[in-house]
N, C-alpha and C positions, 0 to 999 in steps of 0.2 A: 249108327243111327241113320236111317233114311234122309233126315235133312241135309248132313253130313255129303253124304256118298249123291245126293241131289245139288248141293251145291258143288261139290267136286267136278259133278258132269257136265255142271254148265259152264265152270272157267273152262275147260278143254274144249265145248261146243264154241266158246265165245272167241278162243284163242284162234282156234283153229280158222277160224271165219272171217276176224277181225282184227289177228295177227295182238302181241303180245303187250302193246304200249296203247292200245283202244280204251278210252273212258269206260265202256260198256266191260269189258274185261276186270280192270280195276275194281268198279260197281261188285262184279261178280266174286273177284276174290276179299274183298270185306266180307261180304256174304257169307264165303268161305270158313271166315278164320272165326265169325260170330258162331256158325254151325260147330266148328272144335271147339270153342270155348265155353259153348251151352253141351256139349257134349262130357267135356273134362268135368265141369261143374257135378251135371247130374252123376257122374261115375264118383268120386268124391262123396259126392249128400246120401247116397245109398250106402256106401260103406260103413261096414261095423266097426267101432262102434258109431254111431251118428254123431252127429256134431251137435252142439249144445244149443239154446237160443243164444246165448252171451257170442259162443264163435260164429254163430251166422250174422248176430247184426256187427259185428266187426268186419265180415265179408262184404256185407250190404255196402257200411259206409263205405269201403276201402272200392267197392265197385262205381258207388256215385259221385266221388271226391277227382274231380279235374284236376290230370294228372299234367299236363303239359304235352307237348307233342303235337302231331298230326290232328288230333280230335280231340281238340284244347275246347271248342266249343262246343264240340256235342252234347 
């Protein structure tokens, strides 16, 4: 996916510029991992067979339910 391969270009733009431990860097590889994980997603939700309503709102909750960690409040 373009978002993907767009955010990929800009941790190495960011790196490259502002060297590896840069807030702006960091910013940029979240960015990153949100582009593979909507990527994984839609590659998933497309596959045959589809997935049902019952297994997508169990995805939903299981995606808005504060899991602990780093992005304990988000």
């Amino acid at each position: 996916m373009p978002e993907r391969r767009s955010a990929a270009g800009r941790v190495a733009q960011l790196t490259r510029h502002h060297g590896a431990n840069h807030p702006s860097v960091a910013a940029a590889r979240d960015e990153l991992r949100e582009a593979r994980l909507i990527e994984a997603i839609h590659k998933e939700a497309e596959a045959d067979p589809p997935l049902s309503l019952e297994q997508r709102t169990r995805l939903a909750i299981l995606l808005l339910q504060p899991l602990g960690g780093s992005n304990a409040a988000a």
